[in-house]
KOLPAFI-47264 format. One line per 4 residues: for each residue x, y, z of N, C-alpha, C. Coordinates in steps of 0.2 Angstrom, whole numbers. Example, Ala and Ser with C-alpha at 12.3 -4.5 7.8 and 13.67 -1.06 7.14 Angstrom:
# KOLPAFI-47264
66:-28:39:62:-22:39:66:-16:39; 64:-11:35:68:-5:36:64:0:39 $
//
This chain:
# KOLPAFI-47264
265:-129:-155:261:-123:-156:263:-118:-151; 265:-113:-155:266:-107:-150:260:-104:-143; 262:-104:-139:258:-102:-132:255:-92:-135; 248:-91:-135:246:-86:-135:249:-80:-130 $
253:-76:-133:254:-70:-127:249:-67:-120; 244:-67:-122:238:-62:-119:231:-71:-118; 230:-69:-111:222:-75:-111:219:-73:-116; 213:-77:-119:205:-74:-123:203:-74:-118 $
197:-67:-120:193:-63:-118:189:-68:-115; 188:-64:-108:178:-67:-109:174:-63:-106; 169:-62:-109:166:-57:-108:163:-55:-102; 164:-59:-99:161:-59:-91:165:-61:-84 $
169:-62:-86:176:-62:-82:177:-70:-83; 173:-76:-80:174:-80:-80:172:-86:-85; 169:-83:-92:167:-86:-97:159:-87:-94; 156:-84:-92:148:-84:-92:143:-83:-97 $
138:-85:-96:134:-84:-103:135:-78:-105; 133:-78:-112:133:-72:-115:126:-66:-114; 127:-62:-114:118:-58:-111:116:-54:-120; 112:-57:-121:111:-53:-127:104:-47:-127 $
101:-49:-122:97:-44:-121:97:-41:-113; 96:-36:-111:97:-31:-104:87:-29:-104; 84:-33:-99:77:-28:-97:79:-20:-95; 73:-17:-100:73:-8:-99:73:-6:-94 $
69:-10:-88:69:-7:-81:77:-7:-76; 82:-11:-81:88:-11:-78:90:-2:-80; 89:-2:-86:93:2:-90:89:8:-88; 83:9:-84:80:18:-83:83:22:-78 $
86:19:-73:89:22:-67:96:24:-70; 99:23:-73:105:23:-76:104:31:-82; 98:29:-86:97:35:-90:96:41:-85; 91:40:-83:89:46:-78:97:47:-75 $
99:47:-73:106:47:-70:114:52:-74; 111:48:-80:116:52:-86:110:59:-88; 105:60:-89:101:65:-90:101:68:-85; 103:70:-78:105:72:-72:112:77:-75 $
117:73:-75:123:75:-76:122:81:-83; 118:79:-88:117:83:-93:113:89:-92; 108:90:-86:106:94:-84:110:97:-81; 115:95:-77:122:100:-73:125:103:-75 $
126:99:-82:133:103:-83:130:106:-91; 124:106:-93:123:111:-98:120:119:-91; 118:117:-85:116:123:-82:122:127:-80; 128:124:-79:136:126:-79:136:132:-88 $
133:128:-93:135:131:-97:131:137:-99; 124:139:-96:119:143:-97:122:149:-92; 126:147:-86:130:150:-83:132:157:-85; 138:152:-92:144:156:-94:140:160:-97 $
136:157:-102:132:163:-107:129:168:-105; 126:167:-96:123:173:-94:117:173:-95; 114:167:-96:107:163:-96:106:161:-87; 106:163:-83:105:163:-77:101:160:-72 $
92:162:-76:87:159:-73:86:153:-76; 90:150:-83:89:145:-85:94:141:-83; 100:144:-80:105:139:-76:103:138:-69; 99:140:-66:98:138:-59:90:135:-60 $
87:133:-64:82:129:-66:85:120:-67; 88:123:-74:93:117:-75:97:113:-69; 102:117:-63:103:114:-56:99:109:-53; 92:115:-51:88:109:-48:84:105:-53 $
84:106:-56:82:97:-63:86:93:-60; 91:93:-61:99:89:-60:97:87:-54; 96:92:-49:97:87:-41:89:83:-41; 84:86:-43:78:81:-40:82:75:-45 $
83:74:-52:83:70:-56:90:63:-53; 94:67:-49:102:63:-47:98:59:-42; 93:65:-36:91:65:-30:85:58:-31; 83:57:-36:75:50:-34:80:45:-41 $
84:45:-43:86:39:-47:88:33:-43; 91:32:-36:91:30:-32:83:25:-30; 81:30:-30:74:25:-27:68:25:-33; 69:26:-38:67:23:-46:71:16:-47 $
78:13:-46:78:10:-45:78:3:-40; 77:5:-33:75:2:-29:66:-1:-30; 63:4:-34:57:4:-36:56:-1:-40; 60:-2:-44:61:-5:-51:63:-11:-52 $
67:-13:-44:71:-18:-44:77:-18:-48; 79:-14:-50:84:-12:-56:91:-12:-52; 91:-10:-46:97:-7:-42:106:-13:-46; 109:-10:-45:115:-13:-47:120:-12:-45 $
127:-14:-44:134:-11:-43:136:-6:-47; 134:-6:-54:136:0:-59:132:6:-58; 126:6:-58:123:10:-54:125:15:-50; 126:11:-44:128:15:-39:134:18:-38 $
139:16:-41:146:19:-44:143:23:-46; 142:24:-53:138:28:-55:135:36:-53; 129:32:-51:127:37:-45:133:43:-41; 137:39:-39:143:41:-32:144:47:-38 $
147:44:-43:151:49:-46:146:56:-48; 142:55:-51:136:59:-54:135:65:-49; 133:62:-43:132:66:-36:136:71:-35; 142:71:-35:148:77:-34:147:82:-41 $
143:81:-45:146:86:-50:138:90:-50; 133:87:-47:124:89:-50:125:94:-43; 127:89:-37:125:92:-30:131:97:-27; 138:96:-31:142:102:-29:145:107:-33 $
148:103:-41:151:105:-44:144:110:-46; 140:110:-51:135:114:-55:134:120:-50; 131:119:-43:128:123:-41:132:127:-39; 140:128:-38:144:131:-37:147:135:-40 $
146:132:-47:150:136:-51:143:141:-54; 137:139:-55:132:144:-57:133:149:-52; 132:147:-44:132:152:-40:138:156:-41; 144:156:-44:149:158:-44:148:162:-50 $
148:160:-54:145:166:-63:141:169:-62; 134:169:-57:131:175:-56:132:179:-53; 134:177:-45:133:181:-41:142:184:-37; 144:177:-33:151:176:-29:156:179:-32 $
156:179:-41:163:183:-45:164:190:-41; 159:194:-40:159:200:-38:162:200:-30; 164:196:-29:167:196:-22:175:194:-21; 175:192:-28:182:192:-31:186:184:-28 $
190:185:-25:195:178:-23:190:175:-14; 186:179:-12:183:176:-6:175:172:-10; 172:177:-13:168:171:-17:171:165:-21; 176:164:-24:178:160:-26:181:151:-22 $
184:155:-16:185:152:-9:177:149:-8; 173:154:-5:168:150:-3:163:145:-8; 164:145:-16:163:140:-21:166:136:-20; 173:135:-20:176:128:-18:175:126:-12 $
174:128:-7:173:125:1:166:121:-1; 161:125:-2:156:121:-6:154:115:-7; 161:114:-14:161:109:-17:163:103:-13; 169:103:-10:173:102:-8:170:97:-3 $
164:100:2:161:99:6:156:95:5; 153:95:-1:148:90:-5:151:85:-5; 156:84:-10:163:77:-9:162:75:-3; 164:77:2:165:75:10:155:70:12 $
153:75:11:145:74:13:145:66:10; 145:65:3:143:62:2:149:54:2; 153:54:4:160:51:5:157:48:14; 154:51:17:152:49:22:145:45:22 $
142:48:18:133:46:17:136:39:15; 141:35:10:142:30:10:144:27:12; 150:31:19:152:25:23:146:23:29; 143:27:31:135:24:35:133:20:33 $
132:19:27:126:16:24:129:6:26; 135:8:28:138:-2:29:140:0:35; 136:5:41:137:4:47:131:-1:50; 134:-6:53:129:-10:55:127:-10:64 $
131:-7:66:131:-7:72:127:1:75; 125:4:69:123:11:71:113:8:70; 112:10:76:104:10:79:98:10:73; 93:6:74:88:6:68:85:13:67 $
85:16:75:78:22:74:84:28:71; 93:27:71:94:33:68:93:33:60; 92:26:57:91:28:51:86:33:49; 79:36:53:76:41:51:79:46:49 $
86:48:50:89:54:51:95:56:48; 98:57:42:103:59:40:107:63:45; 114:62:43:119:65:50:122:70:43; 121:76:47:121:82:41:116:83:37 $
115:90:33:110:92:27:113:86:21; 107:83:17:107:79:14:111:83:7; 114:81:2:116:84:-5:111:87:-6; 107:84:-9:100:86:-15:97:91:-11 $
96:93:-4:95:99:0:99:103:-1; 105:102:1:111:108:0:113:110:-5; 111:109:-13:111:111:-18:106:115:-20; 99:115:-16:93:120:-17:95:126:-13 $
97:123:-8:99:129:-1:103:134:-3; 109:131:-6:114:135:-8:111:140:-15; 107:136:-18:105:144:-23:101:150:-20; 101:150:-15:95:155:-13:99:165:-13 $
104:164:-15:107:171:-15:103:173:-25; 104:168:-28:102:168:-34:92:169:-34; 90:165:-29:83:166:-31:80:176:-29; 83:175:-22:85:182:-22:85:187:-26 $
91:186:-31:93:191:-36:88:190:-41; 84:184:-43:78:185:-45:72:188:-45; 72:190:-40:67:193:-38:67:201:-35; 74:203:-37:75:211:-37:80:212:-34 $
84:209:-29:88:209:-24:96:211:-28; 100:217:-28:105:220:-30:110:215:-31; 115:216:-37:120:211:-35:125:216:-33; 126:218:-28:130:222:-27:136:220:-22 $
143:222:-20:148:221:-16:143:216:-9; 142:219:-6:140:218:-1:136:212:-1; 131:213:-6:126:206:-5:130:200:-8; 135:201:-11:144:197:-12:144:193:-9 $
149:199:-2:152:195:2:144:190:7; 143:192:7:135:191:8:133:183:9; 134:182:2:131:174:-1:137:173:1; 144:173:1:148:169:2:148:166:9 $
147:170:12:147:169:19:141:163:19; 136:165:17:131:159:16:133:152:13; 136:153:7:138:149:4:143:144:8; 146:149:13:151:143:19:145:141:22 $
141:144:26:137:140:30:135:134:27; 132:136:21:128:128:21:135:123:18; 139:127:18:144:120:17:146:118:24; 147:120:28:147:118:33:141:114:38 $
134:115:35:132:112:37:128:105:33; 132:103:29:134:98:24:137:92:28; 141:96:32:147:91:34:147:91:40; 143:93:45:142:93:49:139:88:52 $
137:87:62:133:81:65:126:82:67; 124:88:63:118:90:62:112:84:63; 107:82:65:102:77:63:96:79:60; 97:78:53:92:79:49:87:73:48 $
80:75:47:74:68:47:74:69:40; 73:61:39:75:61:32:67:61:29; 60:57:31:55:55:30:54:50:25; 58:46:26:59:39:24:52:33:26 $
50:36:32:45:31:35:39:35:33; 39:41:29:32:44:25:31:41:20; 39:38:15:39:36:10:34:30:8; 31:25:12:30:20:13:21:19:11 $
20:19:17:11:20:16:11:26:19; 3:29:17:-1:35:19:-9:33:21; -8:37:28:-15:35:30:-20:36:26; -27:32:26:-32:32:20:-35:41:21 $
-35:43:28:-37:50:30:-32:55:26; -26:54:26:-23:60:23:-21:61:15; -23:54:12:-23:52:6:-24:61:-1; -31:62:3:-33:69:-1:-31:76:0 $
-29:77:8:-25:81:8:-18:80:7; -14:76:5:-6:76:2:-8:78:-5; -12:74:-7:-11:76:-16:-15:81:-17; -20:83:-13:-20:94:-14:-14:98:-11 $
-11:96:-8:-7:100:-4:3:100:-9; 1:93:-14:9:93:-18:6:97:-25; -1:97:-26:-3:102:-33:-2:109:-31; -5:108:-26:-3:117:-24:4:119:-24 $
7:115:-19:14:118:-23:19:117:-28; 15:113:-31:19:113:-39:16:120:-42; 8:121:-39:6:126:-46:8:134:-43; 11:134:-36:15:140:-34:20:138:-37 $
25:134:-38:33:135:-41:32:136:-50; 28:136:-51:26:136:-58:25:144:-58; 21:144:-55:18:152:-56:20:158:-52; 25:156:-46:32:161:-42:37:156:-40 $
39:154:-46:45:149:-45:50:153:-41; 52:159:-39:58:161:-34:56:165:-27; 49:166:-29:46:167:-21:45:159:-17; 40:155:-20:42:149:-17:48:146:-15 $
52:147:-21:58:144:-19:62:145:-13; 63:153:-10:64:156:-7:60:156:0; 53:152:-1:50:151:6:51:145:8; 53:139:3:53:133:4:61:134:6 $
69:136:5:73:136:9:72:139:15; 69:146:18:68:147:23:65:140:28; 59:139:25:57:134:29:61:128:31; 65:125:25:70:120:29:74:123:36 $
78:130:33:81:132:37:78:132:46; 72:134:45:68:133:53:67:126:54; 68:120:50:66:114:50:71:110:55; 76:114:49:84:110:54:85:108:62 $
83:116:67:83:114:73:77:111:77; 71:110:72:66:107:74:67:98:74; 72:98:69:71:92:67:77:88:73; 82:91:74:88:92:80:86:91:87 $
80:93:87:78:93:96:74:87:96; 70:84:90:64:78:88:71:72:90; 76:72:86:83:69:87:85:67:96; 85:73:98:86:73:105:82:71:111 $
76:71:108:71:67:110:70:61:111; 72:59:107:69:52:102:76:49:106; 83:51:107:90:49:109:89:48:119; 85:53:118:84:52:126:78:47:129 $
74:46:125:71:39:126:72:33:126; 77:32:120:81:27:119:85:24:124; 86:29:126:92:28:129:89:27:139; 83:29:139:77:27:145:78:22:144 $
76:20:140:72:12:138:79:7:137; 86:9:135:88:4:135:92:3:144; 92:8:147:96:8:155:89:4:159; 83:5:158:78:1:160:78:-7:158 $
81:-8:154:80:-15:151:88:-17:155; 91:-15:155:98:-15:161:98:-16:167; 93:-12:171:93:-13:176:88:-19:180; 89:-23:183:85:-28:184:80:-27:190 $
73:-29:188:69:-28:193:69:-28:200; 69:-24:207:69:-26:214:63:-32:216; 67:-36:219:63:-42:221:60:-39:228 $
//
């Protein structure tokens, strides 16, 4: 009998059981993830058409929706290899592609071949951002207490940040030559500070428990500003970049703090007591 050309298949590389059913809570982190990417890149399309405040609406859906599928997973127990490929790739297009090119169809066109430049440095820089953010994440020899702190502005921040010449022109601000070159210059900033050795606090160790005392004030304190982005979604949005941007150095010097205690504590623990 002839020798088949080609092995059979199996379904699971090594002939393992067959899966005929997949749990939903595998399958939400994933959906969320692809409704992410379709909120990108219909905001990309809302762009072209000149639908503007519905393109940088769509944006940030995309980045909070890219930004917590991660931890809807985690949440979930759902986490997976496919997943987070997944994820990897989703990431460059909601947190650099979308927002760059919306920022470009509004505002950068007018600036001609230096807006356009500073659209791709952008992108470009989100790529890198996040090409990094995963090679950390399998550094083992990097210290417990810097996990608090992302090393540069996080994606899902720098795609909010970076709409702010848009929120702007929402709210009266001319698209004129100047306020052009303007955003672009902006537009390099936060890409560079994307990529940068900045320490940003990530609030990871908020994410956890909340004291029984501040229980009432956090959940008035996130209505409240939901019911302002609701009701001045471009004045809020606009006060809430500003505020990160004050936040940054705040957070940088808390960093140098914390790096110069550590580092008390671990030369004390070196040097041996006088007898």
């Amino acid at each position: 009998m002839a020798r088949p050309p080609f092995k059979p298949f199996q379904p699971h590389g090594q002939g393992g059981p067959r899966i005929h059913e997949i749990p939903l809570r595998l399958i939400i982190p994933n959906l969320i993830t692809v409704l992410a990417i379709c909120a990108g890149l219909s905001g990309i399309r809302m762009a072209f058409e000149g639908r503007f405040q519905t393109a940088v609406v769509l944006v940030l859906i995309a980045a909070l929706l890219d930004g917590i599928d991660g931890r809807i997973a985690r949440a979930l127990k759902a986490s997976s290899k496919f997943g987070a490929e997944m994820d990897s790739l989703a990431d460059i297009v909601n947190f650099g592609v979308a927002p760059a090119l919306v920022l470009y169809a509004y505002l950068l066109d007018v600036a001609g071949s230096p807006g356009w430049i500073a659209a791709l440095l952008f992108a470009i820089a989100c790529g890198l951002r996040l090409a990094r953010f995963n090679v950390l994440l399998g550094d083992e020899e990097r210290p417990a207490w810097q996990a608090d702190y992302f090393v540069g502005v996080p994606a899902p921040a720098g795609a909010a940040l970076v709409m702010l010449p848009a929120y702007l022109g929402f709210l009266g601000v001319e698209s004129s030559r100047i306020f052009a070159f303007a955003s672009s210059a902006y537009t390099i900033l936060i890409a560079i500070l994307l990529i940068s050795r900045v320490p940003v606090f990530s609030g990871k160790k908020f994410g956890v428990r909340v004291r029984r005392d501040l229980v009432l004030p956090l959940i008035l304190g996130v209505v409240a500003y939901v019911l302002l982005l609701a009701a001045y979604p471009w004045y809020t949005l606009t006060a809430s970049v500003l505020a990160y941007l004050v936040f940054l150095p705040l957070s940088a010097a808390a960093y140098a703090r914390t790096a110069r205690k550590e580092a008390e504590h671990s030369a004390a623990a070196v040097v041996p007591p006088e007898v």
